[in-house]
C-alpha positions in Angstrom: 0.0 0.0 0.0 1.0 3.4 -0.9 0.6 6.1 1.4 -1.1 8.9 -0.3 -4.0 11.8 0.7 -6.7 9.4 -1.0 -6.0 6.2 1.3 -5.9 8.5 4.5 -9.2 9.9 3.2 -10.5 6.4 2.0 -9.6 4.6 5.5 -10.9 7.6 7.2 -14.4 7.3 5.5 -14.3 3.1 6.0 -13.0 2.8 9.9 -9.3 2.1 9.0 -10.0 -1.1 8.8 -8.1 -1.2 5.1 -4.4 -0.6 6.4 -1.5 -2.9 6.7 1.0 -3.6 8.5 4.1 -1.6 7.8 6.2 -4.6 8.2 6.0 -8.5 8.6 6.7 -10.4 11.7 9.3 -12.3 10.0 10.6 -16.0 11.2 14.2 -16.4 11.5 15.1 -18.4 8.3 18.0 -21.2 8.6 20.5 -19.0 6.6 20.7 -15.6 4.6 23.7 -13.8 2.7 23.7 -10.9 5.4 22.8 -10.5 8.6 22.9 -7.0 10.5 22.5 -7.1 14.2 20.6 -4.4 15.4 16.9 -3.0 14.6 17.5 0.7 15.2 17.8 3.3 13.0 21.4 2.5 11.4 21.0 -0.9 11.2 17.3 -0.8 9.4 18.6 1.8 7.0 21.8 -0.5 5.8 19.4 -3.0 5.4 17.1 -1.0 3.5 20.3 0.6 0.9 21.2 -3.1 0.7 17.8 -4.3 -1.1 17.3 -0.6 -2.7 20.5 0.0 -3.8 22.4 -3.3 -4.1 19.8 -5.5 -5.2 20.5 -8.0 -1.6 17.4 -9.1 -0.4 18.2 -12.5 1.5 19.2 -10.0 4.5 17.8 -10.6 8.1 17.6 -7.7 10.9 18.3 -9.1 14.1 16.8 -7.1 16.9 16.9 -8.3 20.5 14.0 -6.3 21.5 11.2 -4.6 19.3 12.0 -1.6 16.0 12.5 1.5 17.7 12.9 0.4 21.0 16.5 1.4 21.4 18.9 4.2 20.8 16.7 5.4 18.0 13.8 6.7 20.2 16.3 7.6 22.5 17.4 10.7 21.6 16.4 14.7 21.0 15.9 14.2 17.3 18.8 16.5 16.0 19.1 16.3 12.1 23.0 18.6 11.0 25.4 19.1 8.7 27.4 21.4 10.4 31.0 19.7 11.0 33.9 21.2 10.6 37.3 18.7 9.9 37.8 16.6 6.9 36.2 13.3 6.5 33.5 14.2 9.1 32.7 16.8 7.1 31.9 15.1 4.0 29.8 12.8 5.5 27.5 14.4 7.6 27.2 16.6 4.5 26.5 13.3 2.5 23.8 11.9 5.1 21.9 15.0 5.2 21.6 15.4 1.4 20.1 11.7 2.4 17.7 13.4 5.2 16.2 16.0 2.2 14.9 13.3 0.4 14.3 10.7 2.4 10.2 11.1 2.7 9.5 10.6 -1.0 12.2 8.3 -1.3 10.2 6.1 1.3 7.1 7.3 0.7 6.9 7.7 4.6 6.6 11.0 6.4 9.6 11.0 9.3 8.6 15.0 10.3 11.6 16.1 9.0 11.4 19.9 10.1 14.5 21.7 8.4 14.3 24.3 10.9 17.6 26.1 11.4 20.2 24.9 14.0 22.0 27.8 15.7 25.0 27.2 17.8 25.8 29.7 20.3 29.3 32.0 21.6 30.6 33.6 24.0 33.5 34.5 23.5 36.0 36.1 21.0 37.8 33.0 20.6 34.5 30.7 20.5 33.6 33.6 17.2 36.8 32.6 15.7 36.0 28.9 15.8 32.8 29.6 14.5 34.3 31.6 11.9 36.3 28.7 10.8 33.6 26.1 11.1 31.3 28.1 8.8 34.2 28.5 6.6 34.6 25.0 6.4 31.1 24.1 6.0 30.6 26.2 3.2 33.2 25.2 1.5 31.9 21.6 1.5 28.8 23.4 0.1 26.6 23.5 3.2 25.0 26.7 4.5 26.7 28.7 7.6 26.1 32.2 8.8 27.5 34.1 11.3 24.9 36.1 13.4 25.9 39.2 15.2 24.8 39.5 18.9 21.7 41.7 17.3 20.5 38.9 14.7 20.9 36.5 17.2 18.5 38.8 19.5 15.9 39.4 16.5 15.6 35.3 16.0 15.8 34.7 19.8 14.2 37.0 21.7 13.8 34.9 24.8 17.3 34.2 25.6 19.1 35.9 28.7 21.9 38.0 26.5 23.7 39.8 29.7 24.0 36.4 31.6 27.2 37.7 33.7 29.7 34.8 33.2 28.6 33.5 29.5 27.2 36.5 27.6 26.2 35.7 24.0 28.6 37.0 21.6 26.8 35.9 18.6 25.8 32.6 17.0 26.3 30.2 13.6 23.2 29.7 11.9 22.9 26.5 9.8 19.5 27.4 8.4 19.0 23.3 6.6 19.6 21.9 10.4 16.6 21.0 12.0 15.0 17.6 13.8 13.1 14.9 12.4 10.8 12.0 14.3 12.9 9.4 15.4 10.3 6.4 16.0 8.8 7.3 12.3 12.7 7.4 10.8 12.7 3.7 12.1 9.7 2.6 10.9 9.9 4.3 7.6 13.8 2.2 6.8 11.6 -1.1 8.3 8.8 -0.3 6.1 11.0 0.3 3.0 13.1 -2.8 3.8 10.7 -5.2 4.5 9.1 -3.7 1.0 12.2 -5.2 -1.2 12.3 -8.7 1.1 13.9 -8.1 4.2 13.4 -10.1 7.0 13.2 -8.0 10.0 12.9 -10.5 13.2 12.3 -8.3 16.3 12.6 -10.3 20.0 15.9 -12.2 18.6 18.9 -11.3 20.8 22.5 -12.6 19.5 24.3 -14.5 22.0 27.1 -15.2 20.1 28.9 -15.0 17.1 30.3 -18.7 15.2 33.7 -18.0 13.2 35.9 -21.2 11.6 39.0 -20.6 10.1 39.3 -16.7 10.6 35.6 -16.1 8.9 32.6 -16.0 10.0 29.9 -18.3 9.5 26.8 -17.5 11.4 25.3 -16.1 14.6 23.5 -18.0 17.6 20.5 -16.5 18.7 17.5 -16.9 21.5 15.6 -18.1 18.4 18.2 -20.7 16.6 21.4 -21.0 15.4 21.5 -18.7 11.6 24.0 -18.9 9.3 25.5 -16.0 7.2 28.3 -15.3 5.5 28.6 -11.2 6.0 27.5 -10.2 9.2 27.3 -6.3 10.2 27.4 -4.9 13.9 25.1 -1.8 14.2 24.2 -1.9 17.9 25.1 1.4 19.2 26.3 1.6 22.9 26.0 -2.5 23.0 28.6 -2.9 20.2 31.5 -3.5 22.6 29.9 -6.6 23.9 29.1 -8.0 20.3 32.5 -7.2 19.0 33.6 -9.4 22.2 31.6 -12.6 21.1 34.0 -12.7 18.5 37.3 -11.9 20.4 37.4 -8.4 19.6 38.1 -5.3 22.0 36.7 -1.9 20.7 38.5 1.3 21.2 34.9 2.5 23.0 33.0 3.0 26.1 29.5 3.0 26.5 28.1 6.8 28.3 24.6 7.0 29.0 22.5 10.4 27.3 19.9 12.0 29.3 17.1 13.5 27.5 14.0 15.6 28.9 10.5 16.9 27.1 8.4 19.3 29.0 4.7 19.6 28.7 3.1 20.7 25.6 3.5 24.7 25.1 2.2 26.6 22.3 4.9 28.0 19.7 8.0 29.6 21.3 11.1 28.1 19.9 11.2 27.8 16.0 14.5 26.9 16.2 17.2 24.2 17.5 19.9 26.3 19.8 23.0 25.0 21.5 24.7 27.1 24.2 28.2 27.0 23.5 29.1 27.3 27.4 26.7 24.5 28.8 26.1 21.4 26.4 22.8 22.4 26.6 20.6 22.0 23.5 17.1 22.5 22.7 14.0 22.2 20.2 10.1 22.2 20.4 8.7 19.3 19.6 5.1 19.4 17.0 3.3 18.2 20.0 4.3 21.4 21.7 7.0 20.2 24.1 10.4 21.8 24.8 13.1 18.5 24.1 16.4 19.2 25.3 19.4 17.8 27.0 23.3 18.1 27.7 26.6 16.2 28.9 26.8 12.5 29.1 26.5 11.0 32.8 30.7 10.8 32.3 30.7 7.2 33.4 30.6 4.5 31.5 26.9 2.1 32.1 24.9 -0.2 29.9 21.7 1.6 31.8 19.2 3.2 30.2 18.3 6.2 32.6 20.4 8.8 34.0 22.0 10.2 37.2 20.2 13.0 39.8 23.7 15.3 39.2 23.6 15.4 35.8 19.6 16.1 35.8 20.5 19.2 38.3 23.2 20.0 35.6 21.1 20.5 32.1 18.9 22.2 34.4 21.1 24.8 35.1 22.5 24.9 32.3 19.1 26.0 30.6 18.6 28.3 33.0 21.0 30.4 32.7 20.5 30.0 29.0 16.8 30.9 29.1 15.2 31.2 32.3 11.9 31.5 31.2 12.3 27.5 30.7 11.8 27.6 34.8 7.7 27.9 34.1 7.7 24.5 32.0 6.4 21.2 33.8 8.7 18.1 33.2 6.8 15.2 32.0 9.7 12.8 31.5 13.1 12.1 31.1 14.9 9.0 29.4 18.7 7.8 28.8 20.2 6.3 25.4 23.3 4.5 25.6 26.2 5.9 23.7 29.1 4.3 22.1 32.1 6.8 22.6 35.1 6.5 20.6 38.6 8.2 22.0 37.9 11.0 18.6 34.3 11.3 18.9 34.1 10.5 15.3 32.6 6.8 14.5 33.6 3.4 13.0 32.5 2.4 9.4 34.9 -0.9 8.1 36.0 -3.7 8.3 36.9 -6.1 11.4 39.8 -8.3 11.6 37.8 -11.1 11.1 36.5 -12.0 7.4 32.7 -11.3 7.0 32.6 -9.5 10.1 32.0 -6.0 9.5 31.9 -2.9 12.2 29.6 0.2 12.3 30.0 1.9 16.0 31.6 5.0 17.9 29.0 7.2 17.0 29.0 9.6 20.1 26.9 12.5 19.7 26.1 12.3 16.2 24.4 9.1 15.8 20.7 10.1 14.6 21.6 12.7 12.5 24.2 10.3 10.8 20.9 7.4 10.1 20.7 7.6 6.8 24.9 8.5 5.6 25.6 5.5 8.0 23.1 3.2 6.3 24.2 4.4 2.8 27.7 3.9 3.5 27.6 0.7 5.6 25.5 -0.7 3.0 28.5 0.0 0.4 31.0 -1.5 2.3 29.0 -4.9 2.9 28.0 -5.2 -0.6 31.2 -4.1 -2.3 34.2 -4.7 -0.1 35.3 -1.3 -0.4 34.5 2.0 1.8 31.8 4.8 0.0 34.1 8.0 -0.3 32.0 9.9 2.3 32.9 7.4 5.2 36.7 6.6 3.7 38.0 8.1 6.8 36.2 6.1 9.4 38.5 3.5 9.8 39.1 1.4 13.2 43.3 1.2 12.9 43.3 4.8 13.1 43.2 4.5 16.9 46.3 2.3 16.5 48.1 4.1 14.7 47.2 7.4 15.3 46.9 8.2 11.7 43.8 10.3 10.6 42.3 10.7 13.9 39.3 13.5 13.5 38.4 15.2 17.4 36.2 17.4 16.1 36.3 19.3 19.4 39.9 18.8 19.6 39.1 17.9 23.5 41.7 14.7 23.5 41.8 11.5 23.4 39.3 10.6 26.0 35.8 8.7 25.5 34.2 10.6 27.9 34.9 14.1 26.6 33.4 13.8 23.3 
């Protein structure tokens, strides 16, 4: 079934008794040519570029739980381009070319809301970094501006200017940011996957990983043994304990995320802002409420919910950012786990074992990378060889230390990225 104005219109008029499932309930089958461990957003999209663009269509999605239920629709939604070194750069630039299309590509509305992200200063050297990140950006062929204290005033009325340890200086305006649904970007890939022949078994968690003579041959699961001969990790903050089912130790931690939405509100932010002095970031949501968040808890957990300190922290932080944010009602908070990498830039390649293939250390920048990471992890699988706009992703940089990418240039340590 397409969706379309005329079947909303027909099943409106017949009791929506005439729609389908977006996706089967697929059985596990004894063996397929891929298998990609993980239903979230990543791994549903690589599934998805592999049938669409590669013409692979005995692939299985392995998730351990239910589509959606993890790092995906864990998040504040945050859709950028607006990276600054070379190799991130190009990719993030690549994925949200992706993001512009991707509704009529899967004929599945994912609320993309192109917005305008602006990432606030406060200083003269945060201007000149700015300056230089909006250099770069535009000469990748994105869209930067650099707003003066007054246009940032005129577009953000509501923000406390003459704080008296962070005053804003100014902001960069990437006018094609913006956010997007993440449950509906999850179930738009599964949709579009399971379209083109994709098996997509949900409650099937992998407990282990079978390799003979340096390749691998399968996984073992809670629902039978399945054999494969390619096999793609895409499990976000869990990768660490996939990769060591098959002997491997990642260079990652796992940091858990908070996230908070506040009762519904009528229009007051049309914008995503960042404060540049607080890790504070924050959007309104279509429903009406305020979705922001901040620093990881800085300690590395598989949980998924967050510490009282680092609650008191975004708090303050958005406070002193815009205290009018004091009047809103929290309704609920959540955590997503995060797989940090020692660059805060991820993993796209190869493991050290044939067949086995890697897609992790995603830090921030995860659901804003959904659809470059599926494109490009999908390439690698199918061809053997890296797409240009993830060439630099590669995991022996950590060993060698040779085109590392800190984007923030805060060091080599998970926890600061």
């Amino acid at each position: 079934m397409r969706y379309n104005a005329w079947q909303v219109l027909k099943q409106g008029l017949t009791g929506n008794t005439g729609w389908r499932p977006a996706w089967r309930k697929a059985e596990p089958k004894p063996a397929y040519d891929v298998i990609i461990v993980g239903g979230g957003g990543h791994g549903l999209a690589t599934a998805y570029y592999l049938a669409s663009k590669f013409g692979l269509t005995n692939v299985a999605v392995l998730e351990k739980g239910y589509v959606g239920g993890g790092s995906v629709g864990r998040n504040t939604t945050i859709v950028r381009a607006n990276y600054g070194l070379p190799g991130n750069s190009e990719f993030y630039s690549h994925s949200l070319k992706l993001w512009e299309g991707l509704e009529q590509e899967l004929n599945f509305n994912v609320m993309h809301s192109q917005r305008g992200i602006i990432n606030l200063f406060h200083s003269d050297g945060q201007r000149d970094a700015a300056a230089r990140r909006g250099n770069a950006m535009r000469n990748q062929g994105d869209d930067a501006i650099l707003l003066s204290r007054e246009a940032c005033r005129a577009m953000l009325p509501y923000l406390d200017y003459d704080q008296t340890r962070f005053p804003i200086y100014g902001g960069l305006y990437h006018p094609r940011g913006g956010t997007a649904r993440h449950d509906a970007v999850a179930w738009g890939y599964a949709r579009g996957a399971d379209r083109r022949g994709v098996d997509i078994v949900e409650n099937c968690e992998v407990t282990g990983i079978d390799i003979d003579g340096g390749k691998v041959t399968g996984v073992r699961t809670t629902r039978g043994d399945i054999r494969a001969a390619r096999i793609g990790i895409v499990v976000a903050g869990r990768s660490g304990q996939l990769a060591a089912m098959a002997g491997l130790r990642l260079p990652i931690e796992s940091h858990i995320l908070q996230a908070f939405v506040t009762e519904g509100l009528k229009p007051v932010i049309d914008h995503v802002v960042t404060y540049g002095m607080g890790h504070f970031y924050i959007s309104q949501s279509d429903k009406g409420g305020l979705v922001f968040g901040g620093d990881l808890d800085f300690y590395p957990s598989y949980a998924s919910r967050g510490n009282i300190p680092m609650v008191e922290h975004v708090m303050e932080a958005g406070m002193t950012l815009m205290p009018m944010i004091g009047r809103a009602r929290i309704l609920r908070s959540w955590g997503g786990i995060m797989d940090m990498s020692p660059d805060g830039s991820p993993i796209i390649d190869r493991a050290p074992i044939d067949g086995l293939f890697l897609n992790c250390g995603w830090c921030y920048g995860g659901f804003k990378a959904v659809p470059g990471s599926g494109d490009c992890f999908a390439h690698l699988m199918a061809t053997g060889q890296p797409h240009d706009a993830a060439a630099r992703f590669r995991l022996d940089r950590f060993a060698t230390g040779r085109g590392l990418m800190d984007e923030e240039g805060t060091g080599a340590q998970h926890n600061l990225h």
